[in-house]
SETOR-909793 format. One line per field, with one value per residue (C-alpha): residue in three letters; x, y, z. Coordinates in steps of 0.02 Angstrom, whole numbers. Example, Ala and Ser with C-alpha at 12.3 -4.5 7.8 and 13.67 -1.06 7.14 Angstrom:
2
code = ALA  SER
u = 615  684
v = -225  -53
w = 390  357
***
This chain:
388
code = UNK  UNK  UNK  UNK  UNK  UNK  UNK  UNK  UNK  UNK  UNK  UNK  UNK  UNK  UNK  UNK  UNK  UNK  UNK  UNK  UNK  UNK  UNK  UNK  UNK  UNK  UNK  UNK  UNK  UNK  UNK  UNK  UNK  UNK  UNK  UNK  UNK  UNK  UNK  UNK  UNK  UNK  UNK  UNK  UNK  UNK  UNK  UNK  UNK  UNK  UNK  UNK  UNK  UNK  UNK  UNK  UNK  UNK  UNK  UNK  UNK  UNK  UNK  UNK  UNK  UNK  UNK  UNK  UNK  UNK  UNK  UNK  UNK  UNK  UNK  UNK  UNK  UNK  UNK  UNK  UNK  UNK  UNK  UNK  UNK  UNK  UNK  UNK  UNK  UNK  UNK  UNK  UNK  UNK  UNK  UNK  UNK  UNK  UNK  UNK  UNK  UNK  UNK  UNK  UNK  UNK  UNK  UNK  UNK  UNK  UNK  UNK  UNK  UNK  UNK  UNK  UNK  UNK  UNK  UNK  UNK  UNK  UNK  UNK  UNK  UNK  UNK  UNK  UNK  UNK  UNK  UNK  UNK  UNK  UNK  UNK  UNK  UNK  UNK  UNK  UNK  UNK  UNK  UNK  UNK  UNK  UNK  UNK  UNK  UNK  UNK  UNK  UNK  UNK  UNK  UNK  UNK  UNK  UNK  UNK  UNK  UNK  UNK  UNK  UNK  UNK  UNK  UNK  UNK  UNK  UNK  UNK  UNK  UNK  UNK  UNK  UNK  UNK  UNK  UNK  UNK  UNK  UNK  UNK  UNK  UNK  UNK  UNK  UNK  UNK  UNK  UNK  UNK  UNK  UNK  UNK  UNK  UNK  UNK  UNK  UNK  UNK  UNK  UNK  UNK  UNK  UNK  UNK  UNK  UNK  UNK  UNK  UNK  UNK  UNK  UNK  UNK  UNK  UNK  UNK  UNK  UNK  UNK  UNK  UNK  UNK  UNK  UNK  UNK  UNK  UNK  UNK  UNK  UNK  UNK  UNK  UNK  UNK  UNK  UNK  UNK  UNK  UNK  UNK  UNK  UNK  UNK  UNK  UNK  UNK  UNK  UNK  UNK  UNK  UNK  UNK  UNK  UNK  UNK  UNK  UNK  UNK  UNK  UNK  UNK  UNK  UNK  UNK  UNK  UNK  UNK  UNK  UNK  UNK  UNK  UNK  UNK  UNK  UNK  UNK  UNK  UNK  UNK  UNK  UNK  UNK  UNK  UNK  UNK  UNK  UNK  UNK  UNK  UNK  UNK  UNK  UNK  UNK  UNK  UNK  UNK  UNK  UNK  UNK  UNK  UNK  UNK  UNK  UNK  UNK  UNK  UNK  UNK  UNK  UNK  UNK  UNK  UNK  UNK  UNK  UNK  UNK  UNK  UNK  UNK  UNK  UNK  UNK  UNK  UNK  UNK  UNK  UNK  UNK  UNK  UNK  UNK  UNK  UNK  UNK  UNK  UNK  UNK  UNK  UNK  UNK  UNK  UNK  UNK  UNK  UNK  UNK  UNK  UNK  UNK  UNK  UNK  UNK  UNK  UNK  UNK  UNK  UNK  UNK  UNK  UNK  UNK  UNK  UNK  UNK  UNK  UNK  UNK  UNK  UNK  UNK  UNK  UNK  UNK  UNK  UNK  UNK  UNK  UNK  UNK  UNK  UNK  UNK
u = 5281  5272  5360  5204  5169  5380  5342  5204  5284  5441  5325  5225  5408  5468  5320  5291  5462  5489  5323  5368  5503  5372  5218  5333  5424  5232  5219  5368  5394  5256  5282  5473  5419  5299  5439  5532  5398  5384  5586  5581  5447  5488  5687  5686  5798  5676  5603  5763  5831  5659  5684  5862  5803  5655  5718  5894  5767  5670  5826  5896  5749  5709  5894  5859  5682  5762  5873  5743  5631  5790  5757  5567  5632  5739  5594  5486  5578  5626  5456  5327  5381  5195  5112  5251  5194  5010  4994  5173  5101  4969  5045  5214  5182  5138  5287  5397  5316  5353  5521  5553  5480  5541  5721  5776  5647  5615  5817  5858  5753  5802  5995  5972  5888  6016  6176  6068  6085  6180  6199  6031  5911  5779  5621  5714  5789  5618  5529  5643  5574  5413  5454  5508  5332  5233  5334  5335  5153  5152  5262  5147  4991  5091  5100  4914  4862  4966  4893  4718  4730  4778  4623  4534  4569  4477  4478  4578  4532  4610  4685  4793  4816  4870  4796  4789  4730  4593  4540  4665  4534  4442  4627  4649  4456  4478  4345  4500  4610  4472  4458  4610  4755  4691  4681  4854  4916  4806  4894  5052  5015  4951  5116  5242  5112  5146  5324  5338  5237  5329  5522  5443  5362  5548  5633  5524  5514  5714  5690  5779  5858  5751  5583  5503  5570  5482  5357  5313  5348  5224  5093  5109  5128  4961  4863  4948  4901  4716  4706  4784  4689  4525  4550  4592  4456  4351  4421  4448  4255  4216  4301  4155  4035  4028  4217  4282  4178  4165  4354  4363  4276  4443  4498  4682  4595  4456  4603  4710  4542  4475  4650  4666  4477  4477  4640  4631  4457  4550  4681  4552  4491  4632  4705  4525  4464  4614  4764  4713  4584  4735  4841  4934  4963  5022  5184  5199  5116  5279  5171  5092  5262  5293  5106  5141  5320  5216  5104  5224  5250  5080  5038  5163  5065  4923  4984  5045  4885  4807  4899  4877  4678  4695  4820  4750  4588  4626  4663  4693  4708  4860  4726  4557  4457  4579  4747  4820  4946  4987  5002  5083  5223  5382  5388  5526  5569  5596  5569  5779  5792  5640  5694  5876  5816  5685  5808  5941  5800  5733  5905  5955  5779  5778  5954  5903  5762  5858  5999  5860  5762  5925  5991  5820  5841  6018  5963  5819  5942  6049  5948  5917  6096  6190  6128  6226  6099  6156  6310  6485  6363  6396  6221  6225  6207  6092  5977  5818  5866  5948  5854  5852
v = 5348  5159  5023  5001  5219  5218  5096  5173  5335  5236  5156  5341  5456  5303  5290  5455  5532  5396  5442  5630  5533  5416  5541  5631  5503  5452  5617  5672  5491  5512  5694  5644  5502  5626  5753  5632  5561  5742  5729  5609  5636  5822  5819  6017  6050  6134  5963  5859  6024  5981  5803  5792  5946  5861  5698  5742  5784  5639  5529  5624  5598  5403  5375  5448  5378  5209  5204  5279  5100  5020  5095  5051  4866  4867  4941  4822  4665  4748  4802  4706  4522  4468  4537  4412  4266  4294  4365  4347  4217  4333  4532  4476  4424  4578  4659  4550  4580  4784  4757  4644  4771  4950  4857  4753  4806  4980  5005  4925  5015  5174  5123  5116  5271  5344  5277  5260  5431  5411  5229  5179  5199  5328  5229  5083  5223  5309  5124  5127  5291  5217  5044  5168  5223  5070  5006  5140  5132  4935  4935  5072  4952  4820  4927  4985  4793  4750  4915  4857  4694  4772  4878  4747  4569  4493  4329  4273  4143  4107  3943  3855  4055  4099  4215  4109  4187  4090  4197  4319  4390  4446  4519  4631  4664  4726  4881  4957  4949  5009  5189  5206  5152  5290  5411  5390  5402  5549  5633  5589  5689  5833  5825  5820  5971  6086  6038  6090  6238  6301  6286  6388  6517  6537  6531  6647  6765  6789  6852  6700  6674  6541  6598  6486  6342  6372  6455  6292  6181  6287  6261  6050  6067  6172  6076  5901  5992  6018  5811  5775  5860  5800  5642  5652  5721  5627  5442  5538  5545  5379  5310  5356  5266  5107  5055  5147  5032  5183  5213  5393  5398  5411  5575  5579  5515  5618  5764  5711  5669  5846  5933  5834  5895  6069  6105  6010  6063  6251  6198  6117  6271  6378  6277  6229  6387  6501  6438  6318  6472  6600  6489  6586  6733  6665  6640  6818  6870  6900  6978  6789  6674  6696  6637  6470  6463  6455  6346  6193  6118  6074  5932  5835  5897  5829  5666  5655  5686  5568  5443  5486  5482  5291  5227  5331  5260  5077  5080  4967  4846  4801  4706  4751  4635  4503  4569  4707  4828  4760  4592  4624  4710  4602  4522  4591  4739  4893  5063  5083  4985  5070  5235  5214  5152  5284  5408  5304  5268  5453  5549  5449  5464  5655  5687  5609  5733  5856  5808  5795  5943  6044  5941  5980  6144  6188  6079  6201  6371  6311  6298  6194  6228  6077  5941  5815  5688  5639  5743  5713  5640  5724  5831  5738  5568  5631  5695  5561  5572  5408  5235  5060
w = 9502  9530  9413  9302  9282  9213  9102  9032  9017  8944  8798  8777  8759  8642  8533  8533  8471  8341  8272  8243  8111  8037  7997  7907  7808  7764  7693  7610  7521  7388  7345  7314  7219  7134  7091  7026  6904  6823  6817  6718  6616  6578  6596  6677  6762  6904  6918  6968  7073  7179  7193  7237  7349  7453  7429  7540  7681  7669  7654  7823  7896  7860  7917  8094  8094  8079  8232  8333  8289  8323  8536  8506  8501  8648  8754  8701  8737  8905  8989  8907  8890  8956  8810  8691  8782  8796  8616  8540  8407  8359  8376  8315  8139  8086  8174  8094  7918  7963  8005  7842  7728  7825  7884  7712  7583  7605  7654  7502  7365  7461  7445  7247  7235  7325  7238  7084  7007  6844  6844  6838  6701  6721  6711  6839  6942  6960  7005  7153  7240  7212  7279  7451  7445  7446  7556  7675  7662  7684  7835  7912  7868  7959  8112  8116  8106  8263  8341  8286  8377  8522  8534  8461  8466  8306  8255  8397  8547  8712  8720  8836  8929  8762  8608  8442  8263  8201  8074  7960  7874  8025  8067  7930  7928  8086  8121  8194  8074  7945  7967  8083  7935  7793  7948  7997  7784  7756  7926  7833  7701  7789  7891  7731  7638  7793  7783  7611  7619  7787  7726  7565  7646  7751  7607  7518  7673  7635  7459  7382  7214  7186  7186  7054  7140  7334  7231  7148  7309  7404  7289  7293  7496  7508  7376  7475  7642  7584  7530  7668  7792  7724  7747  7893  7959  7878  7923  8103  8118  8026  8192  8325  8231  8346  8321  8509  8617  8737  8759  8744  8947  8996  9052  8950  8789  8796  8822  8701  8584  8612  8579  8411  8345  8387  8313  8183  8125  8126  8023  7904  7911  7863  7746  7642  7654  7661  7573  7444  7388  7392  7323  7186  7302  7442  7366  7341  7518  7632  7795  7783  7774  7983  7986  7866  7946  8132  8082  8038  8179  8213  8122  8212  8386  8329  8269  8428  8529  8417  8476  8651  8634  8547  8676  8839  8796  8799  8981  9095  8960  8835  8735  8747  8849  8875  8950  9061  9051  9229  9175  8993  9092  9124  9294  9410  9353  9473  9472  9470  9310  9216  9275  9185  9024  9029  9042  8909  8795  8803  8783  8634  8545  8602  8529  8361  8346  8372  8262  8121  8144  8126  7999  7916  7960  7904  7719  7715  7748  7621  7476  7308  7260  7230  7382  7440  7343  7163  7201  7096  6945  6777  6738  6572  6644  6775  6644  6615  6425  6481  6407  6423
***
């Protein structure tokens, strides 16, 4: 491959694999958040045992997800310096706004919830898990508006051989940012459901202890799956209507695009029509956990292809219309230099995947007994009896 193909395939393996960690965070923050709410409100026991539970995996998760955006940077101030100076006063703002809300914000309401378990009070202690939400959720808006420009440059001009925003409100009204921001939050959800309803049906499939507790998370992940999955079809079809511009002619979009529809419409399928109907037995159907236990994974395929299909399809150009990949890329660069971060960049994001899916993994095997989050804190100061 040539200079310009590496650095391509250096931006694709990067975005791609810190993506896997940020569908899932999208997914798993609200349903922790959630949990927690009926913790508090109820005080049982089952309720905290879930949150600590599912809220250790999405802490393990964020944590990894957070130096793999960390590499994102590094790649992007190496390869593609000519997109900075054409359209650095436009596409960084709201890269800076992410990284001030997922970096310092976000970190910091996560840190309290965290260390907050029997030294804050319960109303304050639940605000900060849903603080982590909205900020997850603003951070990822942040991200689809800088995305959005690129595939569509509204309320910009060319001045001087540089981009300038004339018009924030034609930004953030951007038709692709419209349809494509709830479709990426409703493939969040869909993503964290399957999760949940996966490490149940595992659980489940090994005649557990705790029955009523994967019994219970199964439920929420299929009924979060179904949501999930239905808006995302639907704001996944509400994109064709005029906002592509004819992007999908290329042949890895329209690849990507077609891989992303008809599995997706199955799964919409199976989990509208199958699971949310059976939903009270398929806690109880063991011949159908390997099934639900198979079918995991697959969420984070198709986030992935989606992906592909929107940033396949805006080739040649960085920004639509008005610059290049070719010229975006950073003059002088060889093939030897791309190459090595490609392969640096790529082994440490690949290792942290690993590291969390087993981490995950070995948090799942484990069990609801005792996690590592809240751990050491007295259950009596734990419970949300605590006031003001």
């Amino acid at each position: 491959m040539d200079v310009l193909d590496l650095a391509r395939t250096q931006f694709a393996v990067t975005g791609g694999l810190h993506f896997l960690f940020v569908v899932l965070t999208l997914g798993m923050a609200p349903l922790v958040a959630l949990m927690h709410t009926r913790w508090a409100m109820t005080g049982r026991p089952l309720h905290e045992a879930m949150t600590r539970f599912w809220g250790q995996i999405y802490v393990v998760n964020y944590a990894l997800g957070i130096v793999t955006g960390l590499v994102m940077e590094f790649q992007f101030g190496l390869a593609w310096s000519g997109l900075s100076h054409y359209a650095g006063d436009v596409f960084g703002a709201p890269l800076a706004m992410e990284t001030l809300l997922a970096f310092f914000l976000e970190s910091t309401f996560l840190g309290l919830w965290i260390f907050g378990w029997g030294r804050l009070p319960r109303w304050l202690h639940l605000a900060c898990i849903w603080l982590v939400t909205l900020t997850a959720y603003a951070s990822a808006f942040f991200i689809m508006l800088a995305n959005s420009f690129l595939q569509n440059p509204a309320g910009t001009v060319a001045r001087d051989g540089r981009l300038e925003l004339v018009d924030f409100g034609a930004l953030v009204a951007n038709k692709a940012l419209v349809f494509s921001f709830p479709h990426v939050v409703a493939a969040g959800l869909f993503t964290g459901g399957m999760v949940l309803v996966g490490a149940s049906a595992y659980m489940l499939r090994r005649r557990t202890e705790q029955a009523e507790f994967f019994t219970r998370s199964m439920r929420l992940g299929v009924v979060t799956a179904a949501i999930g999955i239905t808006f995302t079809m639907g704001f996944g079809y509400a994109q064709f209507a005029g906002v592509q511009d004819g992007k999908w002619d290329n042949i890895g979009a329209a690849l990507g695009l077609a891989l992303m529809m008809e599995v997706g419409q199955l799964l919409g399928l199976v989990v509208l029509l199958v699971m949310l109907p059976l939903i009270r037995f398929l806690p109880r159907w063991r011949w159908a956990h390997p099934l639900l236990v198979a079918m995991t994974p697959l969420p984070f395929v198709l986030s992935i292809a989606g992906w592909v299909a929107r940033e396949v399809g805006r080739q040649p150009w960085m920004i639509w219309g008005k610059l290049t990949v070719a010229d975006a890329m950073t003059p002088g660069l060889t093939a030897g230099m791309v190459t090595a971060s490609l392969t640096g960049f790529a082994g440490v994001l690949g290792l942290l995947a690993v590291v969390d899916y087993v981490l995950i993994a070995r948090i799942v095997r484990r069990g609801p007994r005792e996690p590592d989050l809240g751990a050491g804190v007295p259950r009596e100061t734990r419970t949300p009896a605590l006031s003001f």
